[in-house]
N, C-alpha and C positions, 0 to 999 in steps of 0.2 A: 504494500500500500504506500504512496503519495503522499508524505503526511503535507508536503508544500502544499501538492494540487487541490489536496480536501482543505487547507486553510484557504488560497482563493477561492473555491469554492462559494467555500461559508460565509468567506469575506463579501462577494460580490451577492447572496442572498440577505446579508446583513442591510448593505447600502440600499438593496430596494426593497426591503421591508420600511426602510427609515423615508423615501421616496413616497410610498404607500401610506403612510403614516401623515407625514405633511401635507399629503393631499388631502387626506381624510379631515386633518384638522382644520385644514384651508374651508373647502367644503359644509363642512359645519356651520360657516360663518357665510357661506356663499352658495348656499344650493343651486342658482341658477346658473353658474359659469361653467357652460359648454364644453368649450375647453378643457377646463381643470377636471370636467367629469371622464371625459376623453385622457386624457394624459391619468387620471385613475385608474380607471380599467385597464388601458397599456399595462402601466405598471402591475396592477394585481394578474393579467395575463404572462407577462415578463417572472415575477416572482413567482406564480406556479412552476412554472416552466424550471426554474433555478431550482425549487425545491425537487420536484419531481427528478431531475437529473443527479443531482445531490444524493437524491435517495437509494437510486438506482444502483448506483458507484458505490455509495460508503455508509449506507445502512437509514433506519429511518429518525428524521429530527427530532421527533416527540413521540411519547409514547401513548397509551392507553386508546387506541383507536383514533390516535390524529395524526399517526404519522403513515407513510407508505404501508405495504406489506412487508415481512420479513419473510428473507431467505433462511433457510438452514444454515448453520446453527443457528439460534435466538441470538437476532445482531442486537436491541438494544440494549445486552449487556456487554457487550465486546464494545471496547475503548478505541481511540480516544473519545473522549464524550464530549460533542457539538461544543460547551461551554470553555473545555479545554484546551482548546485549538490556539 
């Protein structure tokens, strides 16, 4: 395993969760800006997209039914662990 590749990885689903997050709070304050609703969606499409691929490669980010499926063996106790990175 990659430990670099899984920390960009992680790195680059971090920033667009943070992306996703700004919008959302933008939004709150702005419901009707087109736009920002547009550049939402991208984004929450874009960090699917990072998670899903993520998960695939190096197991799943959260557990109890939020995160991906797991392969054999039981990946979310196999390290390094997402906070770790």
């Amino acid at each position: 395993m990659d430990c670099e590749e899984q920390r960009e990885k992680l790195k680059k689903i971090q920033e667009m969760e943070f992306v996703a997050t700004e919008l959302n709070l933008y939004l709150n304050t702005h419901p009707c800006d087109t736009d920002a609703i547009n550049d939402y969606n991208c984004a929450v499409q874009a960090l699917r997209k990072l998670i899903r691929e993520y998960e695939e490669e190096f197991g799943p980010l959260m557990n109890f039914g939020m995160g991906g499926f797991s392969r054999e063996p039981w990946q979310w106790a196999q390290g390094p662990w997402p906070w770790e990175m």
